[in-house]
C-alpha positions as CSV (number, residue, x, y, z in Angstrom):
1,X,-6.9,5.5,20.0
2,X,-9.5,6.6,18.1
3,X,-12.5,3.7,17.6
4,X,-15.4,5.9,16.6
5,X,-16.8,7.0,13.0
6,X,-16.4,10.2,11.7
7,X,-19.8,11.5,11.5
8,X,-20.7,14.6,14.1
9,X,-18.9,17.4,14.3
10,X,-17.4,16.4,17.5
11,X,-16.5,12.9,16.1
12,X,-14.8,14.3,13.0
13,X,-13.0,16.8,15.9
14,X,-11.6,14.2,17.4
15,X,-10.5,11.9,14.2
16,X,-8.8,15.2,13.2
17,X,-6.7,14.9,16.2
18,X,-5.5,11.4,15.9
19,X,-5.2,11.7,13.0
20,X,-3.0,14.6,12.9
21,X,-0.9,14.0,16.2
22,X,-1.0,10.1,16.3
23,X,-1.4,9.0,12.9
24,X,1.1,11.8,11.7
25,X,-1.0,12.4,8.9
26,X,0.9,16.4,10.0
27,X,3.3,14.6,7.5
28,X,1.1,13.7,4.9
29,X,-1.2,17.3,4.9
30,X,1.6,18.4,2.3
31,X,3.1,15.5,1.2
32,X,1.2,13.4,-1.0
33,X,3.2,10.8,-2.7
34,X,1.0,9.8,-5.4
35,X,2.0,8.1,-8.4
36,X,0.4,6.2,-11.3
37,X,0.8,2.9,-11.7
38,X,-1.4,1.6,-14.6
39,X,-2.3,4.9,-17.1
40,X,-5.4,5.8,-17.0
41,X,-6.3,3.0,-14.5
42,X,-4.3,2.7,-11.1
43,X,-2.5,5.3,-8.8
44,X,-1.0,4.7,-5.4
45,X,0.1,7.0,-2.6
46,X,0.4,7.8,0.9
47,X,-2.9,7.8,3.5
48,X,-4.9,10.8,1.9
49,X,-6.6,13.5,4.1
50,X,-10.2,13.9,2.9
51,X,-9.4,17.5,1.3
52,X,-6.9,14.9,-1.2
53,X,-9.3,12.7,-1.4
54,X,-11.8,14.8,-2.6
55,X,-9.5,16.5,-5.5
56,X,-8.1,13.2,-6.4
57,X,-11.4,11.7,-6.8
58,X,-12.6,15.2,-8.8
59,X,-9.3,15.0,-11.1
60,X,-9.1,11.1,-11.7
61,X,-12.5,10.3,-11.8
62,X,-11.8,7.8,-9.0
63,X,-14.4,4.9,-8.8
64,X,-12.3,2.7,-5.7
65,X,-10.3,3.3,-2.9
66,X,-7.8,0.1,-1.8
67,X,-6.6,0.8,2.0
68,X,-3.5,-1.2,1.8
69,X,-3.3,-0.5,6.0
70,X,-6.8,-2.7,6.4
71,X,-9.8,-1.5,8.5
72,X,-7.4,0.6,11.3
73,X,-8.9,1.7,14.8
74,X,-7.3,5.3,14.0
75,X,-9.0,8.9,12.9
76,X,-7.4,8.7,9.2
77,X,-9.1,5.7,8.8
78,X,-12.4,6.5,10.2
79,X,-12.1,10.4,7.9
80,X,-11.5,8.5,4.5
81,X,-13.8,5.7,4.9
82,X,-16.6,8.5,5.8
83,X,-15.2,10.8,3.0
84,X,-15.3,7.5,0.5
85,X,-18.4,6.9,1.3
86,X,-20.1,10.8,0.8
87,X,-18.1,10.6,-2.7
88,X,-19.7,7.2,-3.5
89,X,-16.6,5.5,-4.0
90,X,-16.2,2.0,-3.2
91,X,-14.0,1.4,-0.5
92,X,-12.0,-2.1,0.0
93,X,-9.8,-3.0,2.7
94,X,-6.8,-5.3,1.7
95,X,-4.3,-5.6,4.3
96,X,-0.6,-6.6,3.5
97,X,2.6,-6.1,5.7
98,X,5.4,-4.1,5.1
99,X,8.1,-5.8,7.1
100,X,7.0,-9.7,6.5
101,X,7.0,-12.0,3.4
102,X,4.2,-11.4,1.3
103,X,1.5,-14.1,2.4
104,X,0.4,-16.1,-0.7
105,X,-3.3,-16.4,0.3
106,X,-3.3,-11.6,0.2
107,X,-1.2,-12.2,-2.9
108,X,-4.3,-14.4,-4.3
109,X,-6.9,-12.0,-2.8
110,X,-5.3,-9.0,-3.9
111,X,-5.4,-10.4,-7.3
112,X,-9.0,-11.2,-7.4
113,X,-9.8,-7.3,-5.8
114,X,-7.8,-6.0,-9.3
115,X,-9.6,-8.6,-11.2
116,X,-13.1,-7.2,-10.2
117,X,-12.9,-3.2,-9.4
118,X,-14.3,-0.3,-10.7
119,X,-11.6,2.0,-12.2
120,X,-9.8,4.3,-11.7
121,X,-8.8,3.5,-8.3
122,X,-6.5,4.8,-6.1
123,X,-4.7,2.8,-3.4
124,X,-2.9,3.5,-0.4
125,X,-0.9,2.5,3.0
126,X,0.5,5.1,5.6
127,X,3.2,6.6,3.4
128,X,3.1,5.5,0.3
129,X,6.5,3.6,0.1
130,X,6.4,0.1,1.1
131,X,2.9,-1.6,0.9
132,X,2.0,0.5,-1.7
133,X,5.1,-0.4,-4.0
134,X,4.3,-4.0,-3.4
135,X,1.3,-3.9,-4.6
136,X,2.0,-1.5,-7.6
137,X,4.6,-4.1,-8.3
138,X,2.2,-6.8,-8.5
139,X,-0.5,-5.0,-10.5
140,X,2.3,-5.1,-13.0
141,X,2.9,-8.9,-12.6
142,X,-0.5,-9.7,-12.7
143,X,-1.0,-7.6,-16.0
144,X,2.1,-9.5,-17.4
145,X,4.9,-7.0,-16.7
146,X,8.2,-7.8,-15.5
147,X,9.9,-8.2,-12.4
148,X,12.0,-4.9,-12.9
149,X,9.0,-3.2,-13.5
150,X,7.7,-4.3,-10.0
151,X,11.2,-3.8,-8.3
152,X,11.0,-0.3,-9.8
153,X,7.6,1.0,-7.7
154,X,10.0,0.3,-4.7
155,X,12.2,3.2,-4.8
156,X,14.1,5.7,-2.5
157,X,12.4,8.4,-4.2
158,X,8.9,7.1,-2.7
159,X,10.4,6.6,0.6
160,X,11.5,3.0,0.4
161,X,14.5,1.6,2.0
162,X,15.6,-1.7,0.4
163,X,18.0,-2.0,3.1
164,X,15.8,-1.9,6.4
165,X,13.1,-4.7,6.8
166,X,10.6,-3.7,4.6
167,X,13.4,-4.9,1.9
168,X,11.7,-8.3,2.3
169,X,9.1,-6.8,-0.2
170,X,12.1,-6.1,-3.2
171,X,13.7,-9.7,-2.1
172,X,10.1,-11.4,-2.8
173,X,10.5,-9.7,-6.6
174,X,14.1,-10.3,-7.0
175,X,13.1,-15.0,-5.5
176,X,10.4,-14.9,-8.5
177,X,12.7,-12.9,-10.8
178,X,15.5,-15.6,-10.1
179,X,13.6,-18.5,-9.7
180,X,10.4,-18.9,-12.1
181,X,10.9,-15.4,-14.7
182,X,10.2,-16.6,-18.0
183,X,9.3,-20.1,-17.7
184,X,6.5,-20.2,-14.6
185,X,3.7,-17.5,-15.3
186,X,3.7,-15.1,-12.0
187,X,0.7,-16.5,-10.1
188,X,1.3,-20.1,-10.9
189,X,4.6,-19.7,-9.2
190,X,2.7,-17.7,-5.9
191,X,0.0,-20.8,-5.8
192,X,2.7,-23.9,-6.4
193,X,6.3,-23.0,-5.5
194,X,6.3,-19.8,-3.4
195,X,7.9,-20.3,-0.2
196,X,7.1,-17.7,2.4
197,X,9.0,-19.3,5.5
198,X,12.5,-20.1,3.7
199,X,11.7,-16.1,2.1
200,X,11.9,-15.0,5.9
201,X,14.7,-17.2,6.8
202,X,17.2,-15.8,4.2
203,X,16.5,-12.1,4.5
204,X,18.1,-9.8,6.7
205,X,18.2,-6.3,7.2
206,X,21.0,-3.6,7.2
207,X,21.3,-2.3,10.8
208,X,21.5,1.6,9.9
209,X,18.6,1.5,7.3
210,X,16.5,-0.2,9.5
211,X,17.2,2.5,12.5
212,X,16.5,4.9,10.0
213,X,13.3,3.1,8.6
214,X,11.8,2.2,12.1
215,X,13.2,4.6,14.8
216,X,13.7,8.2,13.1
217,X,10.7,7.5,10.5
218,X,9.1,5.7,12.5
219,X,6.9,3.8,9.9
220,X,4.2,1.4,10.4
């Protein structure tokens, strides 16, 4: 485990490794993932190496970087929060899970963090698919889009698997989409009638998509 920053030579030498051979950002060297979300505004994508992060800062004219994974003891954590910080973008750790119920209280914080940036941003998880489509989907709630439109960032083509656990995240759409849509405004339903336990309760994975998800992908 890598616990160090990313500063000497022989620091970054070692993040590199992690990085490459733990994290399996070997994966993610060629394979980037990114999308936009919001033109002009937002994109999303998978844990970018610093080389990425560099051009997609250059090309975008980033201003923020959101790391959906949350401050990580790992080398692709340490390499983008030191690359971040040479490119003087601001860099803000917002945690959410891909396997569990959204919790109401990130929901809330992730709203204010949208709220209050500097754009364009880019955020990411590990690979792009299942944190990242959550919170794509509910940059499009917050800005008054639809449930469809947030059910739509969580797609096979992105690497998601609606079947395996982290289909909790398409079933937390699909209770608002079937329960408030149209009569209770997005966040007022998260603050007053969102249920995270009974959520938990009622979902349940398919048993080949979530060997797929969790033993041959092995995501996080």
């Amino acid at each position: 485990m890598f616990e160090g920053p990313a500063v000497t030579p022989a620091q970054r030498r070692r993040a590199w490794v992690d990085s490459v051979f733990v994290d399996h950002a070997i994966f993610r060297l060629a394979w980037s993932n990114t999308a936009e979300v919001v033109p002009g505004k937002l994109w999303r994508g998978n844990h970018p190496p610093p080389g990425r992060l560099r051009r997609l800062a250059r090309e975008l004219g980033l201003r923020t970087v959101i790391n959906l994974r949350g401050h990580r003891r790992c080398g692709s954590d340490a390499l983008s929060r030191e690359e971040a910080a040479r490119l003087g973008l601001a860099h803000i750790d917002m945690a959410f899970e891909s396997r569990g119920a959204p919790h109401r209280e990130r929901i809330l914080r992730f709203y204010e963090i949208w709220r209050s940036i500097e754009t364009p941003a880019f955020m990411h998880c590990k690979s792009g698919a299942d944190r990242a489509g959550l919170a794509a989907g509910l940059v499009h709630l917050f800005d008054g889009g639809t449930s469809a439109q947030a059910l739509a960032e969580l797609t096979w083509r992105r690497g998601h698997f609606s079947r395996s656990p982290t289909g909790i995240l398409d079933a937390f759409f699909h209770l608002y989409a079937t329960r408030a849509e149209g009569w209770v405004p997005f966040l007022d339903w998260v603050r007053d009638a969102y249920d995270e336990d009974a959520l938990r309760a009622s979902f349940h994975a398919g048993g080949l998509a979530t060997f797929l998800n969790d033993r041959v992908l092995a995501r996080e």
